[in-house]
BAFIGU-619322 format. One record per residue: residue number from 1; residue in three letters; x, y, z of N, C-alpha, C in turn. Coordinates in nm, 4 decimals, padded with zeros to 6 digits. Atoms other than C-alpha are relative to their C-alpha. Layout:
N
+-----+------+----------+----------+----------+----------+----------+----------+----------+----------+----------+
: seq : type :     n_c1 :     n_c2 :     n_c3 :    ca_c1 :    ca_c2 :    ca_c3 :     c_c1 :     c_c2 :     c_c3 :
+-----+------+----------+----------+----------+----------+----------+----------+----------+----------+----------+
: NUM :  ALA :        X :        Y :        Z :        X :        Y :        Z :        X :        Y :        Z :
...
+-----+------+----------+----------+----------+----------+----------+----------+----------+----------+----------+
This chain:
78
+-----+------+----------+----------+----------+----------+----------+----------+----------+----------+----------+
: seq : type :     n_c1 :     n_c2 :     n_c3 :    ca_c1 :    ca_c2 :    ca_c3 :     c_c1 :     c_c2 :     c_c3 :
+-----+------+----------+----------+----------+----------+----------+----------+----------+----------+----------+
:   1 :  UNK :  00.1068 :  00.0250 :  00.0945 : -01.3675 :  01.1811 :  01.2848 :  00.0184 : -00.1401 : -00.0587 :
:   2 :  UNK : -00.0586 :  00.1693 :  00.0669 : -01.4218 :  00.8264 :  01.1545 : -00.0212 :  00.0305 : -00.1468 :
:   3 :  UNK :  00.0284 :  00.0407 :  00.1708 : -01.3975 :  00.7225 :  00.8139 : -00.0059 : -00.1205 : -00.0496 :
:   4 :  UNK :  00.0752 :  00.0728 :  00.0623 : -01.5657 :  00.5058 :  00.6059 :  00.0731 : -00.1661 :  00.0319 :
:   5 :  UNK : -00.1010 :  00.1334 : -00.0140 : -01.2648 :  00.2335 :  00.6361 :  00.1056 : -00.0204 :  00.1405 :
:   6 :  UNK : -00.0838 :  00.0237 : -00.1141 : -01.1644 :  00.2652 :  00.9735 :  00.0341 : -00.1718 :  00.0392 :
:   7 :  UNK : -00.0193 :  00.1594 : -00.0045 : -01.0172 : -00.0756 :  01.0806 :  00.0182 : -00.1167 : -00.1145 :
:   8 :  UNK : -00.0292 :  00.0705 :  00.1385 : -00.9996 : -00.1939 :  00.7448 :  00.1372 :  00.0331 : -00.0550 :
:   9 :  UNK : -00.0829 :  00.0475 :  00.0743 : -00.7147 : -00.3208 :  00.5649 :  00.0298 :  00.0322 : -00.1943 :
:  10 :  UNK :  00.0160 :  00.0373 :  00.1557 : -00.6296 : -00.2639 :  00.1733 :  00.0950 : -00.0218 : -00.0519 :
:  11 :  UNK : -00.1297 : -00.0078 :  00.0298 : -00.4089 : -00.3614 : -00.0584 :  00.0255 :  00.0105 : -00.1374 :
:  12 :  UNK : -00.0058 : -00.0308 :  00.0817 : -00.3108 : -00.1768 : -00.3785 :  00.1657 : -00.0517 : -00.0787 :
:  13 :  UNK : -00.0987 :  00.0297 :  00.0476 : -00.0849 : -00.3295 : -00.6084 :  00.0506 :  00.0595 : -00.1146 :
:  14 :  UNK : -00.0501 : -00.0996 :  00.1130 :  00.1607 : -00.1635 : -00.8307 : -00.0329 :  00.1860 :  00.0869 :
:  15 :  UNK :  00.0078 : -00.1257 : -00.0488 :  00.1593 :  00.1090 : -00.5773 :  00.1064 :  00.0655 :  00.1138 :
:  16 :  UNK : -00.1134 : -00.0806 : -00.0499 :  00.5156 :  00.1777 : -00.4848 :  00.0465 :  00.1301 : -00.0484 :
:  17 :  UNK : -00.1024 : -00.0745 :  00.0679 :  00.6229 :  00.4326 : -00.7144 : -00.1051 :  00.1281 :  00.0229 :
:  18 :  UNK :  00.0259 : -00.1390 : -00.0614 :  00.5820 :  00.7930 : -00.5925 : -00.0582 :  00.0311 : -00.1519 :
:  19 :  UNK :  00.0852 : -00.0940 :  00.1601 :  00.3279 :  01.0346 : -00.8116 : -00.0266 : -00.1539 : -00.0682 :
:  20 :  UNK :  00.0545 :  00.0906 :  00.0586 :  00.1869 :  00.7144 : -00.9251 : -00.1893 : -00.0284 : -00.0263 :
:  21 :  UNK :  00.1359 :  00.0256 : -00.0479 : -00.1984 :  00.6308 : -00.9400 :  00.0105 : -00.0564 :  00.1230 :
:  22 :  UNK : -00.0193 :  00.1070 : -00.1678 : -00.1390 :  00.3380 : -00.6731 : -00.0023 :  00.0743 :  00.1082 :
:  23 :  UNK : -00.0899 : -00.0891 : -00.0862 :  00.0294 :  00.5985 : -00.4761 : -00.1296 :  00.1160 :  00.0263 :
:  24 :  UNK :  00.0876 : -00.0986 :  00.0036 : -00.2860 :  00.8215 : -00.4874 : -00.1331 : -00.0560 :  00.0278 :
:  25 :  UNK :  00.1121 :  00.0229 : -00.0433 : -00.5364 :  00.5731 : -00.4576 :  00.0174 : -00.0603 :  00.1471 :
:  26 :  UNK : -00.0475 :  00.0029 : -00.1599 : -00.3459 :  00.4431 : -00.0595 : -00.0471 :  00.1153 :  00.0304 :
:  27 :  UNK :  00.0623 : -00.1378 : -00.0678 : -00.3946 :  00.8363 :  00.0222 : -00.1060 :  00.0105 : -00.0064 :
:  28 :  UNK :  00.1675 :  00.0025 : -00.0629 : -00.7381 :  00.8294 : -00.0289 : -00.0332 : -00.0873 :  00.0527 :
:  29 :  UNK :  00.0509 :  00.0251 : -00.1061 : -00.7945 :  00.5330 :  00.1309 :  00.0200 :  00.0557 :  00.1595 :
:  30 :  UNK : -00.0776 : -00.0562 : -00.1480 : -00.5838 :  00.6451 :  00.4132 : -00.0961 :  00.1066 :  00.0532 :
:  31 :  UNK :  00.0904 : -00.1141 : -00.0703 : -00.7900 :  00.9404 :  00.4394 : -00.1226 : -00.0106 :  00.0202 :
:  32 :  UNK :  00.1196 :  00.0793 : -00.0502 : -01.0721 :  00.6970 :  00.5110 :  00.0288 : -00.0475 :  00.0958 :
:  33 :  UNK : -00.0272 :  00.1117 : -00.1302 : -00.8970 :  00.5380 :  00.8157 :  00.0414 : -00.1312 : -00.0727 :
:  34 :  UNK : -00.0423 :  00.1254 : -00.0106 : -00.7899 :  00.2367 :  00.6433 :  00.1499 : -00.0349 :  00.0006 :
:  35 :  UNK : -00.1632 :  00.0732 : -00.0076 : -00.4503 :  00.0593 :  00.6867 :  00.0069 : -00.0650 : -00.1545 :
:  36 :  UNK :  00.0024 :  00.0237 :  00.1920 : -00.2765 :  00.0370 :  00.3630 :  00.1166 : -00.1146 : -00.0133 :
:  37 :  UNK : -00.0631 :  00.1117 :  00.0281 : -00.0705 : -00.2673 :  00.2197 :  00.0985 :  00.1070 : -00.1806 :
:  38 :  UNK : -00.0851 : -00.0114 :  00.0927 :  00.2375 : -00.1271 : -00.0616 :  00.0373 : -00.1030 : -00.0407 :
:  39 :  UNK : -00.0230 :  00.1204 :  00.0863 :  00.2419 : -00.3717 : -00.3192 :  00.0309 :  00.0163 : -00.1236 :
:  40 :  UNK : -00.0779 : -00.0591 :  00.1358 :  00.5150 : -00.3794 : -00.6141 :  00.0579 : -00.1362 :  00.0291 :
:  41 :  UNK : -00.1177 :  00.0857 :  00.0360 :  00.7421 : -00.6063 : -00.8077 :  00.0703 : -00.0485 :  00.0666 :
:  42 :  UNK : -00.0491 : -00.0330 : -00.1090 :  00.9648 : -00.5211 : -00.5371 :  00.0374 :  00.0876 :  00.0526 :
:  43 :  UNK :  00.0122 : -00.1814 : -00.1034 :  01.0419 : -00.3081 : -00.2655 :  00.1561 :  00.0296 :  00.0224 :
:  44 :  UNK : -00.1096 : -00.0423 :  00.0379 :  01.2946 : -00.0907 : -00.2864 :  00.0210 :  00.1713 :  00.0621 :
:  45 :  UNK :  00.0353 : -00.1075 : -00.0602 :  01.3421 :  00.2594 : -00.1812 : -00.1297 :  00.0853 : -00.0381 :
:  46 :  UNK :  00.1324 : -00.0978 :  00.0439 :  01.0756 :  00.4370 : -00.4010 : -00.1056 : -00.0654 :  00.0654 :
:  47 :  UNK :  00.0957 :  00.0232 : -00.0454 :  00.8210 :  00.2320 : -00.2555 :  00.0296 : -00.0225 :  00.1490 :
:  48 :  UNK : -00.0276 : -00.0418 : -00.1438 :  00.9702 :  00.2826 :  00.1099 : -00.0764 :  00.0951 :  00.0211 :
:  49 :  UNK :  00.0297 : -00.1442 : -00.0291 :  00.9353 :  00.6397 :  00.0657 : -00.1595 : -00.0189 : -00.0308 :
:  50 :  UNK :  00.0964 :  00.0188 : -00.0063 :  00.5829 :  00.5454 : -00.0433 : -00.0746 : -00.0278 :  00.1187 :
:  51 :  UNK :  00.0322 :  00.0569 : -00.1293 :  00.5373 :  00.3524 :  00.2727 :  00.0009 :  00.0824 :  00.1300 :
:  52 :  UNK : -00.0138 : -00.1882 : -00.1282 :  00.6822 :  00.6561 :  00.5309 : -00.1072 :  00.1164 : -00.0279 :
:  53 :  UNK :  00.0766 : -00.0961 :  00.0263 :  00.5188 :  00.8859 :  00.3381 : -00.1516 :  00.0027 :  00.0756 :
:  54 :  UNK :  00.0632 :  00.0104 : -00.0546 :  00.1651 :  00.7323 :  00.4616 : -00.0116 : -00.0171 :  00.1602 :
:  55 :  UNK : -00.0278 : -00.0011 : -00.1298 :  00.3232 :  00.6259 :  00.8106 :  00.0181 :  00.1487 :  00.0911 :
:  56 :  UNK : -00.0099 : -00.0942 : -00.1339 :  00.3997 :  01.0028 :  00.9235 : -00.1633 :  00.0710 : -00.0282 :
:  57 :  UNK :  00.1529 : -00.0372 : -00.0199 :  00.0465 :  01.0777 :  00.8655 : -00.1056 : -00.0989 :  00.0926 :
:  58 :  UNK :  00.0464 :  00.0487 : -00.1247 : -00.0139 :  00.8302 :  01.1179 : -00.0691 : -00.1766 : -00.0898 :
:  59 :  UNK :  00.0623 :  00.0986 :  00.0391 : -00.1358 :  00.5261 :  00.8783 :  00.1176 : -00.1270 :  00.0402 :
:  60 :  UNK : -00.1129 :  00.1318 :  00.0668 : -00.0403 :  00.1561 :  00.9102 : -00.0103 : -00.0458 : -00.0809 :
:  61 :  UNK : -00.0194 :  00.0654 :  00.1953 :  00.1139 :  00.0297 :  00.6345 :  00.1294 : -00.0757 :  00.0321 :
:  62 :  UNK : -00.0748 :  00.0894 :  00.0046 :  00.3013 : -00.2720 :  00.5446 :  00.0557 :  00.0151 : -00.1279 :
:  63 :  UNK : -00.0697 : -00.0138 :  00.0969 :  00.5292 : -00.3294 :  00.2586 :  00.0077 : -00.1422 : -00.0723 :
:  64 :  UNK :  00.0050 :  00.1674 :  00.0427 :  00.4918 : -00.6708 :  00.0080 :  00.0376 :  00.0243 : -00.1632 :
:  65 :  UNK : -00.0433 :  00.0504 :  00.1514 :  00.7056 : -00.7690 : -00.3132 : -00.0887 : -00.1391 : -00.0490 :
:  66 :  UNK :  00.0540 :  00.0886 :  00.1000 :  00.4850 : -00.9601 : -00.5440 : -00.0237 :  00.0405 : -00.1527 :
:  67 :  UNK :  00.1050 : -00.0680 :  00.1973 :  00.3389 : -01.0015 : -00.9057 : -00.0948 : -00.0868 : -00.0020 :
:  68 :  UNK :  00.0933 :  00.0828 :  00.0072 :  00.0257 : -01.1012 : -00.9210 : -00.0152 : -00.0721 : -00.1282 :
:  69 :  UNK :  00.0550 :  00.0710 :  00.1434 :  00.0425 : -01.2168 : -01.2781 :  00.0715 : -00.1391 :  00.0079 :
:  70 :  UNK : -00.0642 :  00.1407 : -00.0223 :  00.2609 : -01.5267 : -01.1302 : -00.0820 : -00.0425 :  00.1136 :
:  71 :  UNK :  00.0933 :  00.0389 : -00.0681 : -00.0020 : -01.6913 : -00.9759 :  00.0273 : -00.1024 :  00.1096 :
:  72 :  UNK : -00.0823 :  00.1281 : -00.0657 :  00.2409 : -02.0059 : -00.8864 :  00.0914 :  00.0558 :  00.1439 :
:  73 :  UNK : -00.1159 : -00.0560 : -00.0828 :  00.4920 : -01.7686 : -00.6802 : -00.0848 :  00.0243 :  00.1232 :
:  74 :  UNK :  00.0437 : -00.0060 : -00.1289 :  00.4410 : -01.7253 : -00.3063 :  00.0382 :  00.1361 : -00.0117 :
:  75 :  UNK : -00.0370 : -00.1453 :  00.0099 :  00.3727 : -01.3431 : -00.3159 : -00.0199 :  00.0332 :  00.1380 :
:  76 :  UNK :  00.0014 : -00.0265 : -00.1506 :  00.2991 : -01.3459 :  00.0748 : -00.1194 :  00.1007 :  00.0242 :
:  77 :  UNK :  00.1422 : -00.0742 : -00.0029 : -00.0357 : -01.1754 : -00.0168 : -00.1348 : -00.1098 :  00.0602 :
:  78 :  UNK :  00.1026 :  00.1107 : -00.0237 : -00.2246 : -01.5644 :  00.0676 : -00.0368 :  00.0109 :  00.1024 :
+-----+------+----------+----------+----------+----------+----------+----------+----------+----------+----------+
């Protein structure tokens, strides 16, 4: 079945930490077909397990330490 975001990309920040919002709004995209982007402070195990968690349900997902409120810093989101 397709969904709405198949082939699409997103990327929720502040959405490493398990039982989180972040963490709830990836699963619904996911359950649109889109490929999800884990984006925190930094990455660390809780937002691993964030990251697996969507991968054995078959999503791709990448993993990116930034803060967007440092606008100067190379968050590897450009």
């Amino acid at each position: 079945m397709a969904g709405k975001f198949d082939g699409k990309t997103i990327v929720v920040t502040g959405s490493g930490k398990e039982k989180g919002l972040g963490q709830g709004i990836l699963q619904r995209f996911a359950d649109e077909g889109a490929n999800c982007v884990v984006s925190d402070l930094s990455i660390g195990a809780e937002e691993e397990g964030v990251a697996e968690e969507l991968r054995e349900r078959g999503v791709r997902v990448a993993t990116i330490a930034c803060d967007v409120s440092e606008c100067e810093t190379d968050s590897g989101l450009k």
